[in-house]
N, C-alpha and C positions, 0 to 999 in steps of 0.2 A: 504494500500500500504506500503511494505518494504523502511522504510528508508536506502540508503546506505551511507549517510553521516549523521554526528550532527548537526543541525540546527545550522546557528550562533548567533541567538540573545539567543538562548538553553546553549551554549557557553559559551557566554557572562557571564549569570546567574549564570552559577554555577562554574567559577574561579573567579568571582567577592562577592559570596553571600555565596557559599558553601565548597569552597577547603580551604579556610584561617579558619577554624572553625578548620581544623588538624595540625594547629600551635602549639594546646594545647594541642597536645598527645604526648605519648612516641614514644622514637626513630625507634621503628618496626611497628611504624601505624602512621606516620606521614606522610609530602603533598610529601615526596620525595614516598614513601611507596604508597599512594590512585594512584600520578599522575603514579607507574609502573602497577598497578592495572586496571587505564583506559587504559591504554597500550597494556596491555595483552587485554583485555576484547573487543577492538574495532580490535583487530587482529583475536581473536576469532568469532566474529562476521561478520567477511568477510566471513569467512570458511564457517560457518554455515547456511550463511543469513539469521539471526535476525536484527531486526529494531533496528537500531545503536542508535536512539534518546533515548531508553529504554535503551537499556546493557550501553548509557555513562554515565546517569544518575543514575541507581542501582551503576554502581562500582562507583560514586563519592560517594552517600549516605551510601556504606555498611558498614563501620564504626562509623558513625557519634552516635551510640549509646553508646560508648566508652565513654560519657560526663559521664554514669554511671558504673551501676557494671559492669565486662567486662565478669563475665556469661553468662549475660545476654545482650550483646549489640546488638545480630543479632535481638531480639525480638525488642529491643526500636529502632532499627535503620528500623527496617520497622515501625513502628509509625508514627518513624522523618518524612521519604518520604509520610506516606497515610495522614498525617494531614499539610503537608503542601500547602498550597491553590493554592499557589504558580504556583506550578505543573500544574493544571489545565489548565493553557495556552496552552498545549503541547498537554496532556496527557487523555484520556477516562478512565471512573472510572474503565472498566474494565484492561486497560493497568495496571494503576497503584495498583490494586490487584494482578496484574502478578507480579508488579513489588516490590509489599512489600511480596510478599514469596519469591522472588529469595531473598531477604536480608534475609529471617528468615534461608534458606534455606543453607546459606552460609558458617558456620563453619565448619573446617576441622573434627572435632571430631561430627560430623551428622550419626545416623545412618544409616539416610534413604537417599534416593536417593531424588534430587533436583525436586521438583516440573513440574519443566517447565526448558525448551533448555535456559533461560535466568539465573534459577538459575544455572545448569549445568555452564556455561560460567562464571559468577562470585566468584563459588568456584572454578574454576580452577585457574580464571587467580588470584585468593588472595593467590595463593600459588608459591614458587619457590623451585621447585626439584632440582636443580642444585645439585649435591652429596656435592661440596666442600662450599654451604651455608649453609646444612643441616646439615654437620658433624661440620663447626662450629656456628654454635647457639646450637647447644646439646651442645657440649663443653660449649660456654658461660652460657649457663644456669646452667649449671651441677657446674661449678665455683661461679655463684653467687647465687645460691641458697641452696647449702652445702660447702660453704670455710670451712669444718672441713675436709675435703674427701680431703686426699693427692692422687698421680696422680692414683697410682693403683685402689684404688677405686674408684675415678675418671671413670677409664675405665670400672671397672665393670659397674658401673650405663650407663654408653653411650655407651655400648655393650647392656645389658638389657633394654635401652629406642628402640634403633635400631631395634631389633630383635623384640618388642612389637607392635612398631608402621611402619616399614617401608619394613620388610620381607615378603616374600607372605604368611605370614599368620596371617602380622601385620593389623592393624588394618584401616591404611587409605583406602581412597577410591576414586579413577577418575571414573570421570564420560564421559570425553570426548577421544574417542579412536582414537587413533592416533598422540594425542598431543606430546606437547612437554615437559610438566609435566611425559609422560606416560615414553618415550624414558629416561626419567635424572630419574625414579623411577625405571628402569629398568636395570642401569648402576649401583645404588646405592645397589641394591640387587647382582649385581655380585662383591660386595665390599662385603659386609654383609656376604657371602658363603666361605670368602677368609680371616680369620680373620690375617694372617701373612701381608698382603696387606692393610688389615685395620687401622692394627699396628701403621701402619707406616704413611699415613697418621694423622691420631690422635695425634703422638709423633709431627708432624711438625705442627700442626696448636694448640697443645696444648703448643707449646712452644713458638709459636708467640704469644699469648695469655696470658702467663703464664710469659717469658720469663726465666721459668725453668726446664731443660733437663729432 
């Protein structure tokens, strides 16, 4: 039987046992970061009617492998969940085989398409299309990963990351149609096509950023 709520003692468990363990990550996968994640993921799962007790749990667990290399964290973070015993109160070994490939299943840079309708859900909602999030964390990346790159090449790079990865013939990938990831990657690409339009945003979040015209 479809769960259409999260159990509360389910709940309980995992703000008390599992979300405070994202205390010790970086600022783009920490508990403000997992709690938009269940967010998205228990929205997604109304849509869909997946059994809510699994997609709240996958999205709290999908980063907890972040304790290591973070190539590697969608493999150890399905670990985390299939060896934790814990679980088992909830959970049937087959559920939780579902539910340690929607975490392997999870990173954006996957080539292949998600498993099962629960990893679908969990790579969607760990992402946010928003045009004016994604044009600034390219920016911020692009600044703290080459501070030798003054602004023009600055742009070059976050023109050439854009057009790589978020163009229609860049390289990400949804898997849920109709979303709202779909509609803010779809906004973003009529940016991308428009480079004078582009400009211009870039110049204004590069400068809040930079605080250099």
């Amino acid at each position: 039987m479809i769960n259409n709520t999260a159990s509360l003692d389910l709940v309980e468990f995992v703000e008390t046992q599992i979300l405070p363990r994202y205390a010790a990550f970086d600022k783009a996968h920490n508990l403000t970061h997992v709690t938009q994640v269940i967010r998205r993921s228990i929205h997604l799962a109304k849509q869909t009617g997946a059994d809510m007790n699994m997609v709240y749990v996958i999205a709290a667990y999908h980063d907890l492998g972040l304790s290591g290399p973070r190539a590697m964290h969608h493999i150890a973070g399905g670990k985390i969940l299939m060896t934790d015993a814990r679980l088992k109160r909830w959970f049937t070994p087959d559920q939780l085989k579902i539910m340690k490939e929607a975490i392997e299943d999870h990173r954006a840079t996957a080539s292949h398409a998600p498993r099962s309708i629960y990893g679908k859900i969990v790579a969607e909602a760990d992402r946010d299309m928003t045009p004016e999030v994604v044009i600034r964390r390219t920016i911020q990346y692009g600044l703290a990963n080459y501070p030798e790159k003054d602004k023009e090449e600055q742009w070059k790079r976050f023109c050439q990351h854009m057009s790589e990865k978020y163009s229609v013939n860049g390289y990400i990938k949804l898997w849920l149609h109709g979303s709202e990831n779909e509609r803010n990657l779809n906004m973003l690409r009529s940016l991308i096509v428009q480079p004078a339009e582009m400009r211009k945003v870039f110049d204004r979040i590069y400068l809040e950023e930079t605080k250099t015209p």
